[in-house]
C-alpha positions in Angstrom: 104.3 72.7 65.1 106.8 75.0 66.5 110.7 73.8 65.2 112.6 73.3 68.2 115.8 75.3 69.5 118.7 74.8 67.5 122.4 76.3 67.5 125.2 76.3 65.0 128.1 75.0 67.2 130.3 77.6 65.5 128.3 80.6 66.7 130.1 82.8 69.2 128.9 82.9 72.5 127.6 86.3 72.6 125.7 85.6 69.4 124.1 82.5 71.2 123.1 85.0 74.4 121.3 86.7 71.7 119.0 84.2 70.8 118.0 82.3 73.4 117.9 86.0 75.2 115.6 87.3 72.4 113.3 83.8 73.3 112.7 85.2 77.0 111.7 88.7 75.4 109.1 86.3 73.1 107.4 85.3 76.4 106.1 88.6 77.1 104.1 88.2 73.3 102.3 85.2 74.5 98.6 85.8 74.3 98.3 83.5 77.8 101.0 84.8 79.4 100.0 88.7 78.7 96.6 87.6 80.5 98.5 87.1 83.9 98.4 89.5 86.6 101.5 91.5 86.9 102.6 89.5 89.7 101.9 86.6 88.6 103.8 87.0 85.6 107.1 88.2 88.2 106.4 85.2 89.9 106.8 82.8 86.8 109.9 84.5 86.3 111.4 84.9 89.7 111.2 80.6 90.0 113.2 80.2 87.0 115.7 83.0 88.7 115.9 81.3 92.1 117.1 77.7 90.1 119.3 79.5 87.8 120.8 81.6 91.0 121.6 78.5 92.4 123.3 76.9 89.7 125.1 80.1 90.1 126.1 79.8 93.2 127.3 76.1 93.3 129.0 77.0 90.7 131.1 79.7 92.8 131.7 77.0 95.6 133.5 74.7 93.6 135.1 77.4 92.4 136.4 78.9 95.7 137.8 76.1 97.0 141.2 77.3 94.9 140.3 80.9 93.6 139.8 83.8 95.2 136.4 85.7 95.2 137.2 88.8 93.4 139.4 86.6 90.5 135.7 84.5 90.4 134.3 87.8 90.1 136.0 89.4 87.6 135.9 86.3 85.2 132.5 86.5 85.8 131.8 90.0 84.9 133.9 89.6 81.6 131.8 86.8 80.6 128.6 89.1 81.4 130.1 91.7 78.9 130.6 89.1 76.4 127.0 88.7 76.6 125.8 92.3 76.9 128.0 93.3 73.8 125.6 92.5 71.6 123.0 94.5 73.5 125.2 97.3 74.1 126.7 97.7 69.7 122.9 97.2 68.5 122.0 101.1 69.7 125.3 102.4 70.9 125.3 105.0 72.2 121.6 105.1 73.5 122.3 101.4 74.8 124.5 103.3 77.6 122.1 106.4 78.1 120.0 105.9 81.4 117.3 108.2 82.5 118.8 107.8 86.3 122.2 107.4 86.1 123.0 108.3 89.9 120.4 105.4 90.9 122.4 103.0 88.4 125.2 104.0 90.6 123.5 102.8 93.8 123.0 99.4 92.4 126.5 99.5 91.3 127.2 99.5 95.1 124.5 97.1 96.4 125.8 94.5 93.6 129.0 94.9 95.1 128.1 94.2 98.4 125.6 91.7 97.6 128.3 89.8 95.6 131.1 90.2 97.7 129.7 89.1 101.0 127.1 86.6 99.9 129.3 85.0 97.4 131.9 84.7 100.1 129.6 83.4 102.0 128.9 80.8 100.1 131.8 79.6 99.5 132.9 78.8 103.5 129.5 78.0 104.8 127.0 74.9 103.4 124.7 75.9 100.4 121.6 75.3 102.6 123.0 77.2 105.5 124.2 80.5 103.2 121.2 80.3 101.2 118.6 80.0 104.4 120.6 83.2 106.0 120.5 85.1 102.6 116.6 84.9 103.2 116.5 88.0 105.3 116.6 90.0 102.4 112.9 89.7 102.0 112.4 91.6 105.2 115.2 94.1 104.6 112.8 94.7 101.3 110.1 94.9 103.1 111.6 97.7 104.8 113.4 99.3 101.7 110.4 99.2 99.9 108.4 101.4 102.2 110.1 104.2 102.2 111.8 104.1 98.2 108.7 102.3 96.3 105.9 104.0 99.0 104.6 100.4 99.5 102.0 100.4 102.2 103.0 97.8 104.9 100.7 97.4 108.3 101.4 96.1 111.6 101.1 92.3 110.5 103.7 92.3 108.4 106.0 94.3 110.3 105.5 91.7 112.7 106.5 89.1 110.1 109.8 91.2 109.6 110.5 91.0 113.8 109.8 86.9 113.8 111.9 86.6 110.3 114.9 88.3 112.1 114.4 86.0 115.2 114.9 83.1 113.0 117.9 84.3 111.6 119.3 85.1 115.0 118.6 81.2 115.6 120.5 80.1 112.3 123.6 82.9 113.0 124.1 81.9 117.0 125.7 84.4 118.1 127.5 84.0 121.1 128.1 80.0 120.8 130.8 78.1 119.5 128.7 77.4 116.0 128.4 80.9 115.4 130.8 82.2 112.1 131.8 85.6 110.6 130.3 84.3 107.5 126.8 84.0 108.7 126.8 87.5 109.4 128.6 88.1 105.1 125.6 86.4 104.1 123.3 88.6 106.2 125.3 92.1 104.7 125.2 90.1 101.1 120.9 90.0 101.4 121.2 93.8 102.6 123.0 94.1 99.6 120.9 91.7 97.6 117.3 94.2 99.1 119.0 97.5 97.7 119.3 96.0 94.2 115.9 94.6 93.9 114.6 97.9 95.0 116.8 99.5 92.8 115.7 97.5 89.7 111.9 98.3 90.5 112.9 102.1 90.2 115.7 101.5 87.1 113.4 99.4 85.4 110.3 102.4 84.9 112.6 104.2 83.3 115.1 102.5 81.7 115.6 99.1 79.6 116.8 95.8 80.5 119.9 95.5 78.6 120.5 99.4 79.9 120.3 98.2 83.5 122.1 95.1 82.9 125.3 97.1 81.3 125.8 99.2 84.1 125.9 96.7 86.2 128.4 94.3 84.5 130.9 96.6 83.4 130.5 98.8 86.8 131.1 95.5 88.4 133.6 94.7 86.0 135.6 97.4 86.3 135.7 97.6 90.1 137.0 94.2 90.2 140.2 94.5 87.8 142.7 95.5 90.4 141.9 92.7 93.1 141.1 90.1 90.5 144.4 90.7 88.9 146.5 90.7 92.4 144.5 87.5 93.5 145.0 86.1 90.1 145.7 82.6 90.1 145.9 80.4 86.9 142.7 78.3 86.3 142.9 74.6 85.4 140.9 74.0 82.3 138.0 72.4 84.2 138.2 75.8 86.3 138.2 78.1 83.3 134.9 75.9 82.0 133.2 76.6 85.4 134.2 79.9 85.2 132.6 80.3 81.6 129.6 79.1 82.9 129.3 81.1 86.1 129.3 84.2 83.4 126.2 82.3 81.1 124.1 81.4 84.2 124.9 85.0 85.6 123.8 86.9 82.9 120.7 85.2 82.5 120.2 84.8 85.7 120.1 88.7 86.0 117.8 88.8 83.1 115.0 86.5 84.4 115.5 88.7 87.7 115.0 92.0 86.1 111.9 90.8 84.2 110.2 89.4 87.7 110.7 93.2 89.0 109.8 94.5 86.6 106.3 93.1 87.0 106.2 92.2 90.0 105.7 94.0 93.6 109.5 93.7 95.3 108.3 92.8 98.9 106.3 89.7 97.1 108.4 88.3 95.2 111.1 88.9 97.3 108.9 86.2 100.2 108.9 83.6 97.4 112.2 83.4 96.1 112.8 80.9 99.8 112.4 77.9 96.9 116.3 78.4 96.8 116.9 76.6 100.0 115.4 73.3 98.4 117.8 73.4 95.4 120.6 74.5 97.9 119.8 71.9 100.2 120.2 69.2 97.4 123.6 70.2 95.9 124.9 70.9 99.0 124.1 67.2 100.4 124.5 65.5 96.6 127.8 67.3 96.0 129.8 68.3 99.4 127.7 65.7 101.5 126.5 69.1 103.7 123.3 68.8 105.2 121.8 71.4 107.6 121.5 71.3 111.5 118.5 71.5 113.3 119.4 75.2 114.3 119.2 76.0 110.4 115.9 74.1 110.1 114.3 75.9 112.7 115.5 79.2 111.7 114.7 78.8 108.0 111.4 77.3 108.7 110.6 80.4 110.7 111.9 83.2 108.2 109.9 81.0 105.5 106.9 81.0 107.7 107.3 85.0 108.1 107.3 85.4 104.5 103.9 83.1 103.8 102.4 85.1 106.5 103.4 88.5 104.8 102.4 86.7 101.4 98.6 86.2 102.9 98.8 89.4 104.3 99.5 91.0 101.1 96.5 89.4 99.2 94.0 89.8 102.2 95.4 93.7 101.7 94.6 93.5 97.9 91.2 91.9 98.3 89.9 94.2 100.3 90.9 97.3 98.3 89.7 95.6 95.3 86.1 95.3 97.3 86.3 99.0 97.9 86.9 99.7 94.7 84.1 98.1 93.2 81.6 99.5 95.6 82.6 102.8 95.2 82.8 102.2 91.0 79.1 100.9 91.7 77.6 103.5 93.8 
C-alpha cells in the first residue's frame, strides 16, 4: 500500500510547492494514465484546472471588495515566485533559457490582459455571470488556433463560433439598462485568456513547464510593482491569508493548465473547460447569495451548446480521418 501524503508543518512553502508539484509530474509515469489518448489525458487535467481556477477566482472577489486589482495581483505573482524558486535555483541558468523568448513575451501580454480584465471582472459582476461571459474564449481559440497552430476547422464549427457569440451578445445586452462595462472586461479577459492558451501549445514544444511558468510570474510580477505599490493598501490578516492562497491555487492552477495543453488540442479543451460555470454558480449563490438571470441562462446555455456542437464535430472530423487512414494503410 502506497503511504499517504504527508508534510512537516515546518517546511517552507516553496519546499511544499515542490512536492506535491513533483506528485502531478508522477501522473504522467502511470502505466494507465500513459495509455490515454493525448486528449484525453488534457482533458483529465483541464477538469482539475477549471475547479482550481475557480477557487482562484472566488478567492479574488472577496478580495476585491477592499483591494485593488493590481495590489491582488502583485501579491499574487510574489507568491507564484515563491513557488517557482525552487524550479528556477535547481538549473539556474538554463531554468531561464527559452527556445522562443519573443513568444514568451506575447504570453507575457495576453496574461496581462487576461488577468487584468477578467479578474476585474470578476470582482464587480456575479461569479456565474463573469465566468459564463469568459466562455467566449473557446471560440476566440477556435479562431487563434487556425491560423497559429494550422488547426483545420470547417464550416460547422465556424458556425458554432457565430451562434457562441450570439449567446454572448444575449448575456452582455448591449444597449439595455442591464448591460455593464464589465461584461465587455470579461469578454477582452477570454481574448486574453485564447492568446495564452495558444501560446502555451507553441511554448510548451519547445520549452519546459517550470520555463514557461517563470516567465510568466516574474514578467507578471514585475509589470505589476509600480500600480500595486501606488494602490497599496494594508491587508487585514484574514486578507493577507487569502492573498497567500490566491498565490498557491495560482500556481498550480497554471501548472495543471500547462500540462492539459500540452497534451491536449487548444480548440478542445478549450469547449470543455464551460464546467466552471457550475462551480461559479455555487459560490456565487452559497457565498454572495448571486444567482444568474434568465438572460445569463440563455446565453450560457447557448455558448455551451456551441462548444458540444464543435466537440462532436471535432471527433466526427477525427473518425473519419482515422477511416482513411486505415484504408489507405490496408490497400
Amino acid at each position: 500500500m502506497r503511504a499517504p501524503i504527508c508534510f512537516d508543518v515546518h517546511l517552507p512553502v516553496s519546499r511544499v510547492a515542490t512536492i506535491v508539484s513533483n506528485r502531478l509530474y508522477r501522473l504522467h509515469s502511470l502505466n494507465w494514465f500513459d495509455r490515454l489518448s493525448d486528449n484525453l489525458k488534457g482533458i483529465s487535467f483541464l477538469m482539475l484546472a477549471s475547479f482550481v481556477f475557480s477557487i482562484m477566482a472566488l478567492l479574488i472577489k472577496l478580495l476585491g471588495q477592499n483591494l485593488h486589482i493590481t495590489q491582488i495581483l502583485l501579491v499574487r505573482q510574489v507568491g507564484m515566485i515563491i513557488m517557482v524558486a525552487p524550479a528556477i535555483l535547481r538549473d539556474f541558468p538554463g531554468s531561464l533559457r527559452s527556445e522562443r523568448p519573443g513568444l514568451q513575451l506575447v504570453r507575457l501580454l495576453c496574461a496581462l490582459v487576461a488577468m487584468l480584465c477578467g479578474f476585474t471582472a470578476v470582482i464587480h459582476l456575479p461569479l456565474a455571470d463573469a465566468t459564463a461571459i469568459f466562455f467566449a474564449k473557446s471560440f476566440f481559440v477556435t479562431i487563434l488556433a487556425v491560423f497559429f497552430l494550422s488547426e483545420a476547422v470547417g464550416v460547422y464549427r465556424w458556425s458554432a463560433v457565430l451562434v457562441g457569440f450570439i449567446g454572448v451578445l444575449i448575456m452582455l445586452q448591449p444597449g439595455t439598462d442591464n448591460f455593464s462595462i464589465y461584461g465587455l472586461a470579461s469578454l477582452a479577459g477570454a481574448a486574453g485568456a485564447a492568446g495564452v492558451m495558444i501560446t502555451l501549445r507553441l511554448l510548451s514544444r519547445s520549452d519546459s513547464t517550470d520555463t514557461i511558468l517563470i516567465y510568466g510570474s516574474v514578467g507578471v510580477g514585475l509589470v505589476m510593482i509600480l500600480p500595486g505599490l501606488y494602490y497599496w493598501q494594508q491587508p487585514s490578516l484574514t486578507e493577507w491569508l487569502l492573498l497567500a492562497s490566491v498565490g498557491v491555487v495560482s500556481y498550480f492552477g497554471q501548472k495543471l493548465n500547462i500540462f492539459a495543453y500540452k497534451h491536449g488540442e487548444a480548440s478542445l479543451l478549450a469547449s470543455l473547460d464551460y464546467v466552471r460555470l457550475l462551480w461559479a454558480t455555487l459560490f456565487g449563490y452559497l457565498i454572495f447569495d448571486q444567482f444568474p438571470g434568465g438572460s445569463v441562462w440563455l446565453g450560457a446555455s447557448i455558448v455551451i451548446g456551441a462548444a458540444i456542437f464543435m466537440i462532436y464535430r471535432e471527433t466526427q472530423r477525427k473518425r473519419v480521418y482515422t477511416a482513411v487512414v486505415k484504408r489507405g494503410e490496408m490497400d
